[in-house]
N, CA, C and O of each residue as an XYZ file, in Angstrom:
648
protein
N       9.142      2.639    -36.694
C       8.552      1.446    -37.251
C       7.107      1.757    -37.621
O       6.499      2.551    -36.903
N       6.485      1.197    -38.692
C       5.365      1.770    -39.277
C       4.307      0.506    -39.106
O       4.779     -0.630    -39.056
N       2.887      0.702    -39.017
C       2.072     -0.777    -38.657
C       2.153     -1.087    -40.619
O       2.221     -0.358    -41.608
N       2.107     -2.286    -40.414
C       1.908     -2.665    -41.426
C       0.698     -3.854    -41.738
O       0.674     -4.917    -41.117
N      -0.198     -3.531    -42.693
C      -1.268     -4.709    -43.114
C      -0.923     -6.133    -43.452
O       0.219     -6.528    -43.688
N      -2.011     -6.867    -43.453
C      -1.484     -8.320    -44.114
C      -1.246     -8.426    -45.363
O      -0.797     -9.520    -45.705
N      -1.447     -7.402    -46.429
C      -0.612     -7.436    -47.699
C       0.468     -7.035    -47.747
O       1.095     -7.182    -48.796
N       1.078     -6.372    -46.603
C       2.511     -5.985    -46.543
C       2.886     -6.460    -46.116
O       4.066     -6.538    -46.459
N       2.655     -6.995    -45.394
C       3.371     -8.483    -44.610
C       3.894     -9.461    -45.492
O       5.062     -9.850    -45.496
N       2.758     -9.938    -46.425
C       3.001    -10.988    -46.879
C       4.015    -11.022    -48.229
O       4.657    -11.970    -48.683
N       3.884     -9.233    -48.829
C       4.739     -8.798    -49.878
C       6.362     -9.227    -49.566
O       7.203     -9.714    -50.322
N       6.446     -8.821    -48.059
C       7.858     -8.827    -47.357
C       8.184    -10.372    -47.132
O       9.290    -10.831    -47.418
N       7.188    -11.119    -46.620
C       7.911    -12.628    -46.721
C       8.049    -12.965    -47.748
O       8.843    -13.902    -47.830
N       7.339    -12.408    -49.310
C       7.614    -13.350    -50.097
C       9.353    -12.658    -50.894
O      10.099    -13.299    -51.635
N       9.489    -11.656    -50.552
C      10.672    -10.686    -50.957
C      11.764    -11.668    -51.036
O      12.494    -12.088    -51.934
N      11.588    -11.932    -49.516
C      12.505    -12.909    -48.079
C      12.969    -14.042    -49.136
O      14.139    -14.199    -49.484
N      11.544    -15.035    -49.729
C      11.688    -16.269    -50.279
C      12.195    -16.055    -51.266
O      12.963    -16.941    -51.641
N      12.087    -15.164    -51.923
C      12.524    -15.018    -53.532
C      14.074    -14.880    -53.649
O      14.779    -14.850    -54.658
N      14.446    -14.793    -52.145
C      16.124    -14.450    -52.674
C      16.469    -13.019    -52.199
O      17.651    -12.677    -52.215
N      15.218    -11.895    -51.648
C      15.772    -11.458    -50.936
C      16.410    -11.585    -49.661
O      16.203    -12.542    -48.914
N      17.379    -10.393    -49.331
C      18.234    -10.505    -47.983
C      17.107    -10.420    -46.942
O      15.965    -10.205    -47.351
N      17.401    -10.614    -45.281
C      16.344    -10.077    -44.349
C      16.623     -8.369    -43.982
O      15.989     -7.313    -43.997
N      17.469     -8.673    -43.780
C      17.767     -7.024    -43.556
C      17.842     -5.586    -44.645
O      17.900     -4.404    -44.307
N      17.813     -6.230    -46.172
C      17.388     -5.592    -47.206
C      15.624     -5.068    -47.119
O      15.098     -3.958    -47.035
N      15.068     -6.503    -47.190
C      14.035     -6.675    -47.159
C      13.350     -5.557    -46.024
O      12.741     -4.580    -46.461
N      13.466     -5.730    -44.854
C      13.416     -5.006    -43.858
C      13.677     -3.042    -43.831
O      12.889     -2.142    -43.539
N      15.090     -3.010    -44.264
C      15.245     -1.556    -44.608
C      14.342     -1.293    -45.393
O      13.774     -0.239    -45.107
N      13.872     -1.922    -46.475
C      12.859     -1.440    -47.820
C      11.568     -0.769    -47.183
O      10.971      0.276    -47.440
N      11.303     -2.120    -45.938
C       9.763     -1.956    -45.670
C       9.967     -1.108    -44.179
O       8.896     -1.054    -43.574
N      10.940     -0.533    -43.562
C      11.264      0.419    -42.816
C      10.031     -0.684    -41.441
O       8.956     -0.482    -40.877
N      11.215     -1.964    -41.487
C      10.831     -2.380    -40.022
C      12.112     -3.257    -39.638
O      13.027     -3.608    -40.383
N      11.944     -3.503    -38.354
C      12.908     -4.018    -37.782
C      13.313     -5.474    -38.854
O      12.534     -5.835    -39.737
N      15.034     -6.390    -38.498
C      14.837     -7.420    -39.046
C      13.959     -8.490    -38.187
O      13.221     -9.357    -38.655
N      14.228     -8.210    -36.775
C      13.486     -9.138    -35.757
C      11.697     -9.500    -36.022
O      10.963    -10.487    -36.052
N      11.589     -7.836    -36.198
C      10.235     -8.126    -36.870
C       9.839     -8.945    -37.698
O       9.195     -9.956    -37.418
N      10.165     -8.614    -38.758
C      10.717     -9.569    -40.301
C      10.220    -11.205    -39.960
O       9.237    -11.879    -40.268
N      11.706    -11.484    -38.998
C      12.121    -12.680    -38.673
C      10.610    -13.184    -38.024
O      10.477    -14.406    -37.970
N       9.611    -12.461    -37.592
C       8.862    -13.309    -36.544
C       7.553    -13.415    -37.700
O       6.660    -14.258    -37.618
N       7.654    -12.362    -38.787
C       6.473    -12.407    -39.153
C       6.711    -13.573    -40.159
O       5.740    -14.322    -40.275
N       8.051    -13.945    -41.077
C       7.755    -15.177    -41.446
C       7.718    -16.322    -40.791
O       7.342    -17.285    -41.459
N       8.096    -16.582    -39.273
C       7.668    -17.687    -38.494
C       6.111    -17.738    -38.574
O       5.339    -18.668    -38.807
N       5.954    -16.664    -38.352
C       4.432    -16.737    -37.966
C       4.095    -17.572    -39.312
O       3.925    -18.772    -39.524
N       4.071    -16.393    -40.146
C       3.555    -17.295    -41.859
C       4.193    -19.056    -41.760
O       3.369    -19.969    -41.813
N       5.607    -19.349    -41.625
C       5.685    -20.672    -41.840
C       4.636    -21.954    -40.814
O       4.213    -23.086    -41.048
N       4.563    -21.049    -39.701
C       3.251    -22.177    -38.501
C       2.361    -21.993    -39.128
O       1.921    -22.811    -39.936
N       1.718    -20.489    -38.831
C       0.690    -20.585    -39.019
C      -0.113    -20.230    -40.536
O      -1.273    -19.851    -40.376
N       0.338    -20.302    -41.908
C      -0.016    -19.492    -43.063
C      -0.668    -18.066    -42.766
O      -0.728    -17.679    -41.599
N      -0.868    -17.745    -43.194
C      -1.839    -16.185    -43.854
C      -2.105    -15.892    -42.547
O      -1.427    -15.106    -41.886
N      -3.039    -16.474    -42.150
C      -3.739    -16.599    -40.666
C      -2.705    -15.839    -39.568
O      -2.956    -14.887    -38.829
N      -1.777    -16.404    -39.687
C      -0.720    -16.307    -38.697
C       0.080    -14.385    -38.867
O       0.711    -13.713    -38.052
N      -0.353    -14.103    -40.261
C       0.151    -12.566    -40.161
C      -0.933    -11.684    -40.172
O      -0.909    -10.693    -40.902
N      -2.279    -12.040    -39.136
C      -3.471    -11.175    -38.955
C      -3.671    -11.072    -37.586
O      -3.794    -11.897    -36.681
N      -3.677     -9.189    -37.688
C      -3.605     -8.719    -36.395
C      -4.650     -9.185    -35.328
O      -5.702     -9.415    -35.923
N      -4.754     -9.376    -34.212
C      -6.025     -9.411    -33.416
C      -6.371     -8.606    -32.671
O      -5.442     -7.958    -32.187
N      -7.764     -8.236    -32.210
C      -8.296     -7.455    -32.465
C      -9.111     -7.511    -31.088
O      -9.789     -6.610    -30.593
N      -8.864     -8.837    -30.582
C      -9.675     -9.112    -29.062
C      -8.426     -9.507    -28.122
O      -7.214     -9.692    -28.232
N      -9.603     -9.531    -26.964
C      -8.962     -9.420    -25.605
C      -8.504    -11.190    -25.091
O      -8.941    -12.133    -25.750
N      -7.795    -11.367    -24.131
C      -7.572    -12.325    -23.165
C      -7.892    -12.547    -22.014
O      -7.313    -11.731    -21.297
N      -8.757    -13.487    -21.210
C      -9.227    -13.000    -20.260
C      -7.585    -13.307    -19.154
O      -6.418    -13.338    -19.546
N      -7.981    -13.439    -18.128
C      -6.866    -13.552    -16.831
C      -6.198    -14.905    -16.629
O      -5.115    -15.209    -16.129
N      -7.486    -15.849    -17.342
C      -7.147    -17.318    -17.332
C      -6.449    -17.965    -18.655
O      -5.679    -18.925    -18.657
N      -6.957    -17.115    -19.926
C      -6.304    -17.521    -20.848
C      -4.719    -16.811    -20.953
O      -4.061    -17.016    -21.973
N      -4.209    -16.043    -19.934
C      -3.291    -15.286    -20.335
C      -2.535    -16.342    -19.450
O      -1.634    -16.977    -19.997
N      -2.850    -16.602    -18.022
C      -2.417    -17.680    -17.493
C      -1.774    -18.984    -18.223
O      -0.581    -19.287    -18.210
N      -2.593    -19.529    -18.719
C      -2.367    -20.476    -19.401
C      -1.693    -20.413    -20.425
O      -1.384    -21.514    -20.879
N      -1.174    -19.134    -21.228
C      -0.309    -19.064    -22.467
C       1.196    -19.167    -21.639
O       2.173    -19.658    -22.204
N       1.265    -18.633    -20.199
C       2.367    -18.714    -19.703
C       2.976    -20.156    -19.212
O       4.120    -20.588    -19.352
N       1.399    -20.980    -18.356
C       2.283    -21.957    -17.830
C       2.509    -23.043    -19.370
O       3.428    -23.860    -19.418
N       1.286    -22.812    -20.789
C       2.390    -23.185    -21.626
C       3.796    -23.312    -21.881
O       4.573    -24.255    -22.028
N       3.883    -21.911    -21.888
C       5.540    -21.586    -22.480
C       6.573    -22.426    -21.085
O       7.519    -23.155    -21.385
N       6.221    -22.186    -19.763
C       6.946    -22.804    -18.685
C       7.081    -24.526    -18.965
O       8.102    -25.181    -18.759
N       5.875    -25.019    -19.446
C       5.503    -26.406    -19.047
C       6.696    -27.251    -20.339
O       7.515    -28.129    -20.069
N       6.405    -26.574    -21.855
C       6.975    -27.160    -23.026
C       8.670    -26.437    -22.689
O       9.595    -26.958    -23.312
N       9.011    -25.252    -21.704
C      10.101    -24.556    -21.798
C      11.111    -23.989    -23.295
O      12.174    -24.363    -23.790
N      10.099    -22.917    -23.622
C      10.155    -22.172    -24.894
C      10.175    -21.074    -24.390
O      10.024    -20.635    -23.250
N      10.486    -20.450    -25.866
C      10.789    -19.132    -25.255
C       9.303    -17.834    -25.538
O       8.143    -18.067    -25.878
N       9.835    -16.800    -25.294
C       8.610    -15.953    -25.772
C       8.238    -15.649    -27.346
O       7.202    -15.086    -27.701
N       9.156    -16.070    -28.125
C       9.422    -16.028    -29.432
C       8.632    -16.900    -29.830
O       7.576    -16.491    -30.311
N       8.893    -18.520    -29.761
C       8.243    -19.445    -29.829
C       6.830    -19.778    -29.477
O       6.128    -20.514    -30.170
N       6.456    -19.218    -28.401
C       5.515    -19.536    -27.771
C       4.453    -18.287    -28.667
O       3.321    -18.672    -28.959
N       4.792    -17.086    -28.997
C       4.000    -16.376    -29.738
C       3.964    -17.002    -31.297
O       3.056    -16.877    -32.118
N       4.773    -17.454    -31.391
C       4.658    -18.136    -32.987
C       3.476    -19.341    -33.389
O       2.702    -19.379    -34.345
N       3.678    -20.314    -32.232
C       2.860    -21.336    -31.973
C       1.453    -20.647    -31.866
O       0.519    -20.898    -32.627
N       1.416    -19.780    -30.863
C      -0.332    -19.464    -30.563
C      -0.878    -18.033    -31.324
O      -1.992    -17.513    -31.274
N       0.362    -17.604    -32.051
C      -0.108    -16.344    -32.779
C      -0.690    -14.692    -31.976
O      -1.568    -13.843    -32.130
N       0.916    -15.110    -30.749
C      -0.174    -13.706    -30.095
C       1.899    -13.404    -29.965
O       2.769    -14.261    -29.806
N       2.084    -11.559    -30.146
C       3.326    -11.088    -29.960
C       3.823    -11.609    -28.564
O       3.209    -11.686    -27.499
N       5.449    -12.029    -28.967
C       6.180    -12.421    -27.717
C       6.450    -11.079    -26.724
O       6.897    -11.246    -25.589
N       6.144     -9.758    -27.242
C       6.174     -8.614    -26.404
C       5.058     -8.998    -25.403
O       5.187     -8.949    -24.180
N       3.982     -9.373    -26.048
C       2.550     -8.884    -25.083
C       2.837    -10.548    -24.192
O       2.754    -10.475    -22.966
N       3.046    -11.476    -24.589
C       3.718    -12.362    -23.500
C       4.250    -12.145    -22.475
O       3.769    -12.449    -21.383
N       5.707    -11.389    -22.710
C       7.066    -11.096    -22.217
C       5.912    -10.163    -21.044
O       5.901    -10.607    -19.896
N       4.964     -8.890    -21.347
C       4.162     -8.507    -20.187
C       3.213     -8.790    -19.484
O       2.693     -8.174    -18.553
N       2.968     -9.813    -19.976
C       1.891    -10.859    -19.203
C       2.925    -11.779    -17.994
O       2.545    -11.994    -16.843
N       3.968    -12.135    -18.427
C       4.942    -12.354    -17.481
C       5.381    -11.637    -16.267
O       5.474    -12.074    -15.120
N       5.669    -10.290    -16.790
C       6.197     -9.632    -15.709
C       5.004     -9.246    -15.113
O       4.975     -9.255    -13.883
N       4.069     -8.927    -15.694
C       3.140     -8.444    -14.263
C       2.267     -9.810    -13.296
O       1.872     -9.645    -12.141
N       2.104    -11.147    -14.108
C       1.847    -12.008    -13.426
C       3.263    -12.031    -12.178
O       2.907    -12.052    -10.999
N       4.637    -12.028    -12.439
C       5.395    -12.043    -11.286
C       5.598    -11.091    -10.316
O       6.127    -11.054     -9.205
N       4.900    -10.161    -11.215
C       5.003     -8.725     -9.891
C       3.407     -8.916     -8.697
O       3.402     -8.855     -7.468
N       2.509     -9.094     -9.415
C       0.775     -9.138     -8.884
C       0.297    -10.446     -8.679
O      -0.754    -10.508     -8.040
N       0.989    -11.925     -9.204
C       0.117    -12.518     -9.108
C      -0.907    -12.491    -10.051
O      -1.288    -11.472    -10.629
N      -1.425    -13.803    -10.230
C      -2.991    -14.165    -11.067
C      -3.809    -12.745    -11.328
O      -4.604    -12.552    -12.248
N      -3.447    -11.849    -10.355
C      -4.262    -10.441    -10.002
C      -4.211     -9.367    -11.190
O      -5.037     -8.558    -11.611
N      -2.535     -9.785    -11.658
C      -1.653     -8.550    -12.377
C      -2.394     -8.872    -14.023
O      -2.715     -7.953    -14.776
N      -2.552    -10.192    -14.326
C      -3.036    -10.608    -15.382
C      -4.616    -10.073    -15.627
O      -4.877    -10.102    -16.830
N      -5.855     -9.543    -14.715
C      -6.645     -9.081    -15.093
C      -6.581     -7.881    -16.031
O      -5.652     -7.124    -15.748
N      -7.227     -7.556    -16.940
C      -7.171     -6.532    -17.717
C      -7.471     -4.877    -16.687
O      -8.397     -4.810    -15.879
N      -6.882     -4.158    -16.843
C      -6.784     -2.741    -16.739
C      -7.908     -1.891    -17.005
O      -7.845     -1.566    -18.191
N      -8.923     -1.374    -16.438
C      -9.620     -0.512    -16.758
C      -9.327      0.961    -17.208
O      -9.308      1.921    -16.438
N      -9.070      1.017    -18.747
C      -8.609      2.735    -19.591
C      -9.767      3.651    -19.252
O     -10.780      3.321    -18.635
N      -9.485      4.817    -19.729
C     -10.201      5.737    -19.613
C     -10.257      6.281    -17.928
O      -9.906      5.744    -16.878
N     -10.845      7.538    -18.238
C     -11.564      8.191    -17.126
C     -12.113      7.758    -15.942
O     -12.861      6.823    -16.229
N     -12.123      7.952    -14.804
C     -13.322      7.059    -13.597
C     -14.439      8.086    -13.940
O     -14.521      9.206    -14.445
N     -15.010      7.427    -13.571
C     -16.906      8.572    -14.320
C     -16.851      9.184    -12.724
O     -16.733      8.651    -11.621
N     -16.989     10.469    -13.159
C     -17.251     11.656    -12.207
C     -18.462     11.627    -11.477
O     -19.530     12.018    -11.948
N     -18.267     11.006     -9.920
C     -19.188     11.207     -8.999
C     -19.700     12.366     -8.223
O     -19.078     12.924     -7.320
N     -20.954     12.698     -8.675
C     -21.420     14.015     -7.635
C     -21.873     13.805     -6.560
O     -22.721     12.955     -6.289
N     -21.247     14.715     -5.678
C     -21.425     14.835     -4.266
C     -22.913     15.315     -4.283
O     -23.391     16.191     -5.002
N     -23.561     14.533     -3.310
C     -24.879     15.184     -3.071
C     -24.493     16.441     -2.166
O     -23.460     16.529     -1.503
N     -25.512     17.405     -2.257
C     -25.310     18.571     -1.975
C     -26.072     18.559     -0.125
O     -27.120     17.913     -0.127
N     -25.931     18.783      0.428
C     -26.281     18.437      1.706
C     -27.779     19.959      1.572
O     -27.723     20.958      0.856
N     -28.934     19.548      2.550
C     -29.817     20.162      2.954
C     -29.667     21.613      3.054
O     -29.234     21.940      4.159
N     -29.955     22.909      1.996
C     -29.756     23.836      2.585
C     -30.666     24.389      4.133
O     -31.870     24.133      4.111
N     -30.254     24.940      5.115
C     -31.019     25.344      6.340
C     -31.842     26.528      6.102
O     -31.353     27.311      5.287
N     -32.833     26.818      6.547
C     -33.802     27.734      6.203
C     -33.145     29.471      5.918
O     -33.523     30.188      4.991
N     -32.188     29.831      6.880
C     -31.881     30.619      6.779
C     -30.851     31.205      5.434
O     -30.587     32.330      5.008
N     -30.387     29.594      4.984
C     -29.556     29.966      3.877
C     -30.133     29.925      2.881
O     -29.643     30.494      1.906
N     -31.516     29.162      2.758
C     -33.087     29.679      1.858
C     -33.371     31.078      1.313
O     -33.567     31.594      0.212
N     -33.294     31.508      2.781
C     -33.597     33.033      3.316
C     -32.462     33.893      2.171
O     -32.727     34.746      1.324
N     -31.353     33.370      2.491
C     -30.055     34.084      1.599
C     -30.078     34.296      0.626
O     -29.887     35.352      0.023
N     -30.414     32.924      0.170
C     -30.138     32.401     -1.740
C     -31.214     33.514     -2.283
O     -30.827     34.316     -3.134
N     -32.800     33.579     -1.713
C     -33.551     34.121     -2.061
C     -33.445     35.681     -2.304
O     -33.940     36.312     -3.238
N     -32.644     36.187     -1.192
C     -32.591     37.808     -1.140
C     -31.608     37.637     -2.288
O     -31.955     38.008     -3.409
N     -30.696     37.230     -2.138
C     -29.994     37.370     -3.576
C     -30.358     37.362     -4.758
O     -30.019     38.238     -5.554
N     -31.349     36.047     -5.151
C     -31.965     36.513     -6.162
C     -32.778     37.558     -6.053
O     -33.519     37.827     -6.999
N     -32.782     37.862     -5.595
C     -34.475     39.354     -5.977
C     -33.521     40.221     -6.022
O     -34.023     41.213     -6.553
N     -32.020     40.513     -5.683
C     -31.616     41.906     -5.688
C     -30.944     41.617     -6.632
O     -30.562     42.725     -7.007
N     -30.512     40.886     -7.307
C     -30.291     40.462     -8.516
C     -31.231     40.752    -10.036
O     -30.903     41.301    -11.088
N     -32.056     40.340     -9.748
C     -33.524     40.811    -10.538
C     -33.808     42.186    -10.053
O     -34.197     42.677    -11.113
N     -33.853     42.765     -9.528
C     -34.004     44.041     -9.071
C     -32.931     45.248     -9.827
O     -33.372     46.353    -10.142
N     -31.680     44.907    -10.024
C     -31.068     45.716    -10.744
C     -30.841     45.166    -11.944
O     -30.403     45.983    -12.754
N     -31.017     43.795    -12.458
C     -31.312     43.720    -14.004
C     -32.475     44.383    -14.674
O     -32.387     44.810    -15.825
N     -33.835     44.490    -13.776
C     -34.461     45.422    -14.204
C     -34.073     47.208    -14.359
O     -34.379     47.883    -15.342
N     -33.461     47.634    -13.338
C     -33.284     48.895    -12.805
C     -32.659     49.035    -14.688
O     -33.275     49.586    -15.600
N     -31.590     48.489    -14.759
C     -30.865     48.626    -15.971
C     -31.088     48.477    -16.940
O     -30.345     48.962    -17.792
N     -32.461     47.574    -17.387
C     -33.132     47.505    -18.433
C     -34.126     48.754    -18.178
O     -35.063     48.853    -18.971
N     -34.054     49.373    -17.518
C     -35.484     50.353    -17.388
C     -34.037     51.802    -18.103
O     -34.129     52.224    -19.255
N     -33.256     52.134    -17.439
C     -32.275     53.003    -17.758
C     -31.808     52.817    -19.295
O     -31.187     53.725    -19.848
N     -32.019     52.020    -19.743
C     -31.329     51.756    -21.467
C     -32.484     52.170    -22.147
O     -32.391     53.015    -23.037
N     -33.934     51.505    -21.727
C     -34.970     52.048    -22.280
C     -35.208     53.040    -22.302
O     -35.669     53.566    -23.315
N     -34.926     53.866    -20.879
C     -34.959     55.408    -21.284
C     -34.417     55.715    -22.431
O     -34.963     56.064    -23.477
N     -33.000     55.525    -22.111
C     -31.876     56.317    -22.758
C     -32.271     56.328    -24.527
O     -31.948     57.195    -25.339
N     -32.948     55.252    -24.739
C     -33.197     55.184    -26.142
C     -34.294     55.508    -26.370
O     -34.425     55.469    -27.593
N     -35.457     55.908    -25.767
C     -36.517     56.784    -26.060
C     -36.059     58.256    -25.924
O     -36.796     59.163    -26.311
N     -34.552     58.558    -25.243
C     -34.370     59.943    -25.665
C     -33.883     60.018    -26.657
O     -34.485     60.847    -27.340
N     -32.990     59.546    -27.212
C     -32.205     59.492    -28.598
C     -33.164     59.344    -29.320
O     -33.101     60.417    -29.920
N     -34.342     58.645    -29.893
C     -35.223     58.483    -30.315
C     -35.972     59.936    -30.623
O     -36.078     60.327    -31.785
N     -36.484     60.713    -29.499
C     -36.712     61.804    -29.213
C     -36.372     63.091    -29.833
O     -37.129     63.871    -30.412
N     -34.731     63.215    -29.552
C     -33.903     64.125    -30.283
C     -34.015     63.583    -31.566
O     -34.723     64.336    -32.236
N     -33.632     62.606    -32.220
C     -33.738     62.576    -33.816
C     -34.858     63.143    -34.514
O     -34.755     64.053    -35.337
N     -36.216     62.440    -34.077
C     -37.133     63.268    -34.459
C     -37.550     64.727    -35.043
O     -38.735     64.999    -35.235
């Protein structure tokens, strides 16, 4: 199934009105007929409006409340997304995790990464001062040794060419 814009949307309902089939219509535009079927509900509630994607969030209370809608009028998820213009999928999971979590399940999900906490490094003790330090110097001690040996080596070559 491919996303489709609100000019393709609206190309496909008007296909629909003109006398096309739904399931013609549908194969053409390589989407479901169900799809089809919801996006001209949408268009007949809500016009134009009604086949534009959204783009924001719900908080915990408004997701609440789209449910005990649908419970209170007893509609379905179809309906109830048609009326308020939000997919009966993202309903249908606002459902199940409100019945699995509670009011809880309906908070939004934090994506991404947890930001990488560094461990503070605990106090080195004097003696491991003592360590770090000899290491560096014998470290520096034969990066020099070896820069002194290359320098030779190329003041002899140097030497012989001459």
């Amino acid at each position: 199934m491919t996303k489709c814009n609100q000019e393709e949307k609206l190309l496909a309902i008007i296909e629909v009105e003109n006398g096309g089939s739904i399931y013609q219509v549908a194969k053409l535009h390589q989407i479901s007929k169900s799809e089809l079927q919801m996006w001209i509900r949408n268009y007949q509630q809500n016009g134009e409006n009604g086949l534009k994607t959204h783009a924001y969030g719900c908080t915990s209370k408004q997701k609440y409340e789209v449910l005990k809608y649908m419970h209170d009028n007893q509609i379905s998820f179809k309906e109830t997304g048609v009326v308020l213009g939000i997919r009966p999928s993202t309903i249908w999971q606002w459902e199940k995790r409100y019945l699995e979590n509670g009011i809880e399940g309906l908070e939004d999900k934090k994506k991404g990464r947890k930001p990488r906490v560094q461990k503070p490094k605990p106090p080195m003790t004097r003696e491991e001062e003592l360590l770090d330090r000899i290491q560096y110097l014998e470290a520096e001690n034969a990066y020099l040794k070896k820069l002194n040996a290359l320098v030779g080596e190329r003041e002899k070559r140097e030497k012989g060419i001459r």
